[in-house]
Residue frames as a rotation matrix with the C-alpha (Angstrom) as fourth column:
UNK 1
-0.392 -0.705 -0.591 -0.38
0.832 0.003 -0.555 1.93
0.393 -0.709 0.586 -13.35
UNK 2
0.330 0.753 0.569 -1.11
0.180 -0.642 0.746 4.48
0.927 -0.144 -0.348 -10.80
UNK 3
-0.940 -0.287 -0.185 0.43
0.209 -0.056 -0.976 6.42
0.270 -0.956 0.113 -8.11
UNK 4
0.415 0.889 -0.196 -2.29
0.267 0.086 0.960 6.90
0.870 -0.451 -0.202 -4.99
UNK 5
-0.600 -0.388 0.700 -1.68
-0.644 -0.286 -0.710 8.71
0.475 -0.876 -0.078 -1.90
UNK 6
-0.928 0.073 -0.366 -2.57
0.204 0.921 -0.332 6.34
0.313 -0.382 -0.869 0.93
UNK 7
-0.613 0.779 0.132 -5.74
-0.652 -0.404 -0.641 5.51
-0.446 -0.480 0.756 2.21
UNK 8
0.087 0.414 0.906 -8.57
0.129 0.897 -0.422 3.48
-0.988 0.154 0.025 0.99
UNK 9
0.555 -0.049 -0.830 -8.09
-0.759 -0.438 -0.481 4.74
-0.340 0.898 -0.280 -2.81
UNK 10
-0.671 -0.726 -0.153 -4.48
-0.733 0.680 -0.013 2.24
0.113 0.103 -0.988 -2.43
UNK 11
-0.539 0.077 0.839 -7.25
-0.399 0.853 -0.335 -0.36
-0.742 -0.516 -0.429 -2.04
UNK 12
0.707 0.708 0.008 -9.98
0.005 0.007 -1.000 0.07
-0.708 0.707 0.001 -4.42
UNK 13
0.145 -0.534 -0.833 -6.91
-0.978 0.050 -0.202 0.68
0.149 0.844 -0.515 -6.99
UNK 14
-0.642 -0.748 0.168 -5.27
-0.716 0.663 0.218 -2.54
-0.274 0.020 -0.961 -5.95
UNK 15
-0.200 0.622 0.757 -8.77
-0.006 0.772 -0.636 -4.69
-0.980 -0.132 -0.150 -5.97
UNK 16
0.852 0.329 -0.408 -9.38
-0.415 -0.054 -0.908 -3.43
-0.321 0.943 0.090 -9.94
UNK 17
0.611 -0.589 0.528 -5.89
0.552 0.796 0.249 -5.31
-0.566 0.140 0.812 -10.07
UNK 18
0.817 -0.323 0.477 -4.14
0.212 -0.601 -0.770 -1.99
0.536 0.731 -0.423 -11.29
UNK 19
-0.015 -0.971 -0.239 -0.27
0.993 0.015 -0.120 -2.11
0.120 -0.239 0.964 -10.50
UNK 20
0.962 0.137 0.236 0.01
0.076 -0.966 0.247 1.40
0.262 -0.220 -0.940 -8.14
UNK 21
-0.576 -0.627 -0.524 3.17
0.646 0.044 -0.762 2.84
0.501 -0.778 0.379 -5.75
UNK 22
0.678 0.725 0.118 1.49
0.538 -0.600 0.592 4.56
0.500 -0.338 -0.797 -2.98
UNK 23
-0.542 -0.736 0.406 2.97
0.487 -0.669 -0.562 7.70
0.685 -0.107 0.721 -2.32
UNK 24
0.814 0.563 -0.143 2.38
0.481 -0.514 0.710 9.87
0.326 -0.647 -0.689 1.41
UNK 25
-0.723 -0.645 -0.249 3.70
0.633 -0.471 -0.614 12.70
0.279 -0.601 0.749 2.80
UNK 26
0.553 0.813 -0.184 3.00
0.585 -0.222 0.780 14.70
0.593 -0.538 -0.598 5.73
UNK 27
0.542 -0.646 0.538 4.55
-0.544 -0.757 -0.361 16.84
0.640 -0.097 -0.762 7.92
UNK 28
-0.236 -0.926 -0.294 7.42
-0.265 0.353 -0.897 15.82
0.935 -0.134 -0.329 9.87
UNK 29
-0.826 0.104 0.554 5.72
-0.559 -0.012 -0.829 16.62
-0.080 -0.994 0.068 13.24
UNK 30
0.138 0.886 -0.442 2.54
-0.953 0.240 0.183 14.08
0.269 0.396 0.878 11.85
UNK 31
0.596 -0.140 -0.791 4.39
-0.127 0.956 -0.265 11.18
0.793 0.258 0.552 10.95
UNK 32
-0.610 -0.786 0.098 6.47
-0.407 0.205 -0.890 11.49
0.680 -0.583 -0.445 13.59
UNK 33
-0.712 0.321 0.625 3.50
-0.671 -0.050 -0.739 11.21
-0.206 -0.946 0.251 16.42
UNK 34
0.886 0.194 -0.422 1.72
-0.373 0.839 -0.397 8.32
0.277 0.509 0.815 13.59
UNK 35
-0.120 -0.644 -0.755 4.82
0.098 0.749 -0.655 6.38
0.988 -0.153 -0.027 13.98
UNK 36
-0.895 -0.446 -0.010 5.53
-0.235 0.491 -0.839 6.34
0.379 -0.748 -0.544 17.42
UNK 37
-0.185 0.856 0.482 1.27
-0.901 0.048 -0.430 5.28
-0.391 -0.514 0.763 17.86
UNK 38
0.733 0.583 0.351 1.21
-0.415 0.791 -0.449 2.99
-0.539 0.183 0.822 15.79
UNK 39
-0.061 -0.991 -0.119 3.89
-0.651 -0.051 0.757 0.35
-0.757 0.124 -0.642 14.48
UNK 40
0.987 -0.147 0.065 3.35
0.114 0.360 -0.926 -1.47
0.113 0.921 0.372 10.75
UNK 41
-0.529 -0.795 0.297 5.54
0.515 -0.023 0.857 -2.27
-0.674 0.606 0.422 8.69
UNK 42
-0.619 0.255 0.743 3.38
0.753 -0.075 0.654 -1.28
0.222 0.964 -0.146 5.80
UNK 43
-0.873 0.315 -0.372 1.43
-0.037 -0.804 -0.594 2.14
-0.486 -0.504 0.714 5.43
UNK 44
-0.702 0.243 -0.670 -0.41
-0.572 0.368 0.733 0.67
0.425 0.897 -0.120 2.12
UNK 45
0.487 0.819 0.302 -4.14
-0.800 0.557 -0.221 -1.04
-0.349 -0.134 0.928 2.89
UNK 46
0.755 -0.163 -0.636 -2.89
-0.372 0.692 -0.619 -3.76
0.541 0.703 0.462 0.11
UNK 47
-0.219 -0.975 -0.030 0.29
-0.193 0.073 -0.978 -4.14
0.956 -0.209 -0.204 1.71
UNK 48
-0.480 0.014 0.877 -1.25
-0.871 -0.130 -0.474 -4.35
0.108 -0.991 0.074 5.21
UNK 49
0.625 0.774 0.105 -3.97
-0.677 0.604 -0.420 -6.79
-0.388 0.191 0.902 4.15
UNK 50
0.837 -0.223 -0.499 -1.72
-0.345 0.492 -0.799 -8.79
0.424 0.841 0.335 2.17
UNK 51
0.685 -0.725 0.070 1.16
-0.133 -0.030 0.991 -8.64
-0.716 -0.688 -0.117 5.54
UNK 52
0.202 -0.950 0.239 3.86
0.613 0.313 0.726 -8.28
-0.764 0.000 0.645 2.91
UNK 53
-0.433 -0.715 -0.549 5.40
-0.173 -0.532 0.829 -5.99
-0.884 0.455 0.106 0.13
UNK 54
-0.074 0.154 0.985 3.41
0.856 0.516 -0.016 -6.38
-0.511 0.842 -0.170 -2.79
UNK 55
0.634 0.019 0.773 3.53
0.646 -0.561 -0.517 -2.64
0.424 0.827 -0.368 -3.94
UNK 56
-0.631 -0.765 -0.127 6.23
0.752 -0.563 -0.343 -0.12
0.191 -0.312 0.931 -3.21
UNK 57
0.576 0.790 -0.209 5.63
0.784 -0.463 0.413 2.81
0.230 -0.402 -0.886 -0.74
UNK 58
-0.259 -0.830 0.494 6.97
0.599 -0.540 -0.592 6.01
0.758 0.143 0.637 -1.05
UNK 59
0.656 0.585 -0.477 6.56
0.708 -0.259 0.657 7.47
0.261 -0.769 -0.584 2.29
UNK 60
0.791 0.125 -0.598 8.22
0.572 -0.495 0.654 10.99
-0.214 -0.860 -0.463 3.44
UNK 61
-0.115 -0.759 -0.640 11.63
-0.518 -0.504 0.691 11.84
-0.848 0.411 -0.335 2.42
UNK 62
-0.681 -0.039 0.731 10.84
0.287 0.905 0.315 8.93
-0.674 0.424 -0.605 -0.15
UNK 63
0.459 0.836 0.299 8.34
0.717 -0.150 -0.681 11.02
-0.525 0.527 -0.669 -1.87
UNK 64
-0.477 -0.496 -0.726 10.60
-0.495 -0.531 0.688 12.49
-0.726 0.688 0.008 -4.44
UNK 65
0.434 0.402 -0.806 9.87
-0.707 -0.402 -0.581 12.72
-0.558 0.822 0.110 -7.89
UNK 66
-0.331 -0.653 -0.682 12.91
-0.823 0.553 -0.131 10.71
0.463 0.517 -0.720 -8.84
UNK 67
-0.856 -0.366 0.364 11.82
-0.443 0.883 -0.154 7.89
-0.265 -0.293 -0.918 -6.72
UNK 68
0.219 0.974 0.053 8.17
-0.197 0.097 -0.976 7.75
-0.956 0.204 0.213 -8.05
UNK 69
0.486 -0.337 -0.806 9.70
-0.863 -0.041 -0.503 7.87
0.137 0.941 -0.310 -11.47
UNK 70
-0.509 -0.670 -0.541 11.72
-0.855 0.468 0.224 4.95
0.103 0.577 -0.810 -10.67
UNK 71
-0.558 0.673 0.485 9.19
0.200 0.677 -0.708 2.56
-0.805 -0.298 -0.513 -8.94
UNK 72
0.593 0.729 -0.343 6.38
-0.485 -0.017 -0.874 3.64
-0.643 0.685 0.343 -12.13
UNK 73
0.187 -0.476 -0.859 9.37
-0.982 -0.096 -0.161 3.06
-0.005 0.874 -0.485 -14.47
UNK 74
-0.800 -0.316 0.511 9.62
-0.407 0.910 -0.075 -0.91
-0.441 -0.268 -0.856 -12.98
UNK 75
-0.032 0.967 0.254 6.25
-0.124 0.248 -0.961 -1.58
-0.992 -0.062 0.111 -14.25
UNK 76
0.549 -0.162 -0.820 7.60
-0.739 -0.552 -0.386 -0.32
-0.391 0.818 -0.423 -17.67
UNK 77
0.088 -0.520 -0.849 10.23
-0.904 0.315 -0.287 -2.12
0.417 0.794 -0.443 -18.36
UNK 78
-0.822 -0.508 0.258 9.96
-0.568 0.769 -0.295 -4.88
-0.049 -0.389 -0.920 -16.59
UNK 79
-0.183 0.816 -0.547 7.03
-0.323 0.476 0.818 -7.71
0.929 0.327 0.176 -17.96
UNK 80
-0.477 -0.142 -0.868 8.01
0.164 0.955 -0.246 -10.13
0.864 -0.260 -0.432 -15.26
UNK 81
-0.928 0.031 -0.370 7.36
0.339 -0.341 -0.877 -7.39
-0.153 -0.940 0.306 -12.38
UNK 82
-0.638 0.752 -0.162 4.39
-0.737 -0.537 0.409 -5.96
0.221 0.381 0.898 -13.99
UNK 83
0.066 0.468 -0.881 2.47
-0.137 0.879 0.457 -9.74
0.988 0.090 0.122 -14.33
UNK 84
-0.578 -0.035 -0.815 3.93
0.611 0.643 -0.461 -10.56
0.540 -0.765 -0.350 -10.79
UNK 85
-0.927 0.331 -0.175 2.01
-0.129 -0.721 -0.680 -7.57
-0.351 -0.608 0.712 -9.12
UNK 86
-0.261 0.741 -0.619 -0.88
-0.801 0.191 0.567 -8.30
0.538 0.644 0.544 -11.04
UNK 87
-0.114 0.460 -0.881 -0.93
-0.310 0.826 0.471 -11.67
0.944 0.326 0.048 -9.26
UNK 88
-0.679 -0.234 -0.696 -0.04
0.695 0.101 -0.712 -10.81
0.237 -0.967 0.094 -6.14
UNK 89
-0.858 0.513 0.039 -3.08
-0.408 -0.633 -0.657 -8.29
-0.312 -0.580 0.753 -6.13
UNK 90
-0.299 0.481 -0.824 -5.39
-0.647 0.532 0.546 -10.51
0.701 0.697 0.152 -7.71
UNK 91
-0.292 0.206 -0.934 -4.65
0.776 0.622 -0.106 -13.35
0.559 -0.756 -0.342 -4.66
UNK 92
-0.897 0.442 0.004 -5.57
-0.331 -0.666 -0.668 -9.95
-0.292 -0.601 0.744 -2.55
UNK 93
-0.236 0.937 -0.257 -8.79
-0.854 -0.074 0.515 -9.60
0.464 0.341 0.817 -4.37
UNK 94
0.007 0.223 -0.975 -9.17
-0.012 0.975 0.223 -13.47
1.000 0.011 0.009 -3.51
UNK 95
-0.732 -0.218 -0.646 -8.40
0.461 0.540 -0.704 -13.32
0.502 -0.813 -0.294 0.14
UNK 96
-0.964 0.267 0.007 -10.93
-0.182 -0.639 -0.747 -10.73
-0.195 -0.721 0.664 1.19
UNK 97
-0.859 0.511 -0.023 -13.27
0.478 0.818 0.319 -12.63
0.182 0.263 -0.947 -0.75
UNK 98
0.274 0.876 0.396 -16.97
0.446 -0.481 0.755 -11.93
0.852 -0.030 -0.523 0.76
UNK 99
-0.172 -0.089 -0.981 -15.42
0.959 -0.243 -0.146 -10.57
-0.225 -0.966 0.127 3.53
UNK 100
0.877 0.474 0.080 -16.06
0.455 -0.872 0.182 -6.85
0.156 -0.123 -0.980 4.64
UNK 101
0.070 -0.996 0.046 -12.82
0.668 0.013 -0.744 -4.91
0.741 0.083 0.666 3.96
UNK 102
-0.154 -0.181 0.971 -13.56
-0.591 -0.771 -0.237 -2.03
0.791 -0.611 0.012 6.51
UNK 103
0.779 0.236 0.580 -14.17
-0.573 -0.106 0.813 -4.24
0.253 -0.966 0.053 9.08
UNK 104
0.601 -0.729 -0.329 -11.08
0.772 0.636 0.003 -6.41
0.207 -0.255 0.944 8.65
UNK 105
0.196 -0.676 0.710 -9.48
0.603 -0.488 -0.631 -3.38
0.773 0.552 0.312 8.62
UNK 106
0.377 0.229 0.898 -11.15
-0.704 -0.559 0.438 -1.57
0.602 -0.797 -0.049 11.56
UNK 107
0.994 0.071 -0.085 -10.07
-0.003 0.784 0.621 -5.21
0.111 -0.617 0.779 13.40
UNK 108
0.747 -0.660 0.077 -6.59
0.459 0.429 -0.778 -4.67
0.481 0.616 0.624 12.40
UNK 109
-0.375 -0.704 0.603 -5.53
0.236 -0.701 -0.673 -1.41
0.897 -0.110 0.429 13.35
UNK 110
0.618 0.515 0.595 -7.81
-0.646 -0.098 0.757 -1.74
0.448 -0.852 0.272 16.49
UNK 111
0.714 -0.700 0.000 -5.27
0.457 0.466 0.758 -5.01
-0.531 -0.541 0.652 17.78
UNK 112
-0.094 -0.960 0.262 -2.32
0.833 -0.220 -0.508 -2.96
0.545 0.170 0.821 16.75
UNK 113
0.004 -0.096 0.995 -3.32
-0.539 -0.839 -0.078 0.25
0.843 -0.536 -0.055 19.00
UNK 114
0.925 0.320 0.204 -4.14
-0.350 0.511 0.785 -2.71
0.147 -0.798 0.585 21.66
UNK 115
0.527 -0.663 -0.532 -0.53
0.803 0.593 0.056 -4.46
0.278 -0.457 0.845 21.64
């Protein structure tokens, strides 16, 4: 397991198939002028690439201690969640295949500044 502040790092962890939460904070006046440029759902590479939830993201007020502690602590006691993340970054690994993650990536967030 492995927290990861965002960025490619949340990728290269997820491709070695290593259950993370990715954890970001910034200042208030950042994220504020990042959000209203650009609209995801997901701040997570994995999670963008993957267009759904497959690790938990502690973004902003969410970056407490207690809530890292409880998202690390799912991995723990839970088998079923542990294995399912595993497989749900695994089929990652699989979709990007021989592709070139920076350029899906650069393609991505280039038609989201574009809509």
């Amino acid at each position: 397991m492995a927290l990861v502040t965002s960025g490619t790092a949340t990728l290269e962890t997820a491709l070695e198939r290593i259950p993370l939460v990715i954890v970001y904070k910034t200042s208030s006046l950042n994220y504020a002028l990042m959000r209203s440029m650009v609209n995801v759902p997901f701040i997570g590479l994995p999670n963008i690439i993957a267009n759904e939830k497959i690790v938990p993201e502690c973004i902003q007020a969410g970056a407490k201690a207690e809530n890292l502690a409880l998202e690390m602590e799912k991995f723990i006691t839970s088998e079923d969640y542990y294995c399912a993340t595993v497989e749900k970054l695994s089929c990652l690994k699989n979709m990007l295949g021989s592709k070139k993650p920076s350029v899906e990536i650069a393609a991505a967030v280039a038609a989201l500044l574009l809509q």
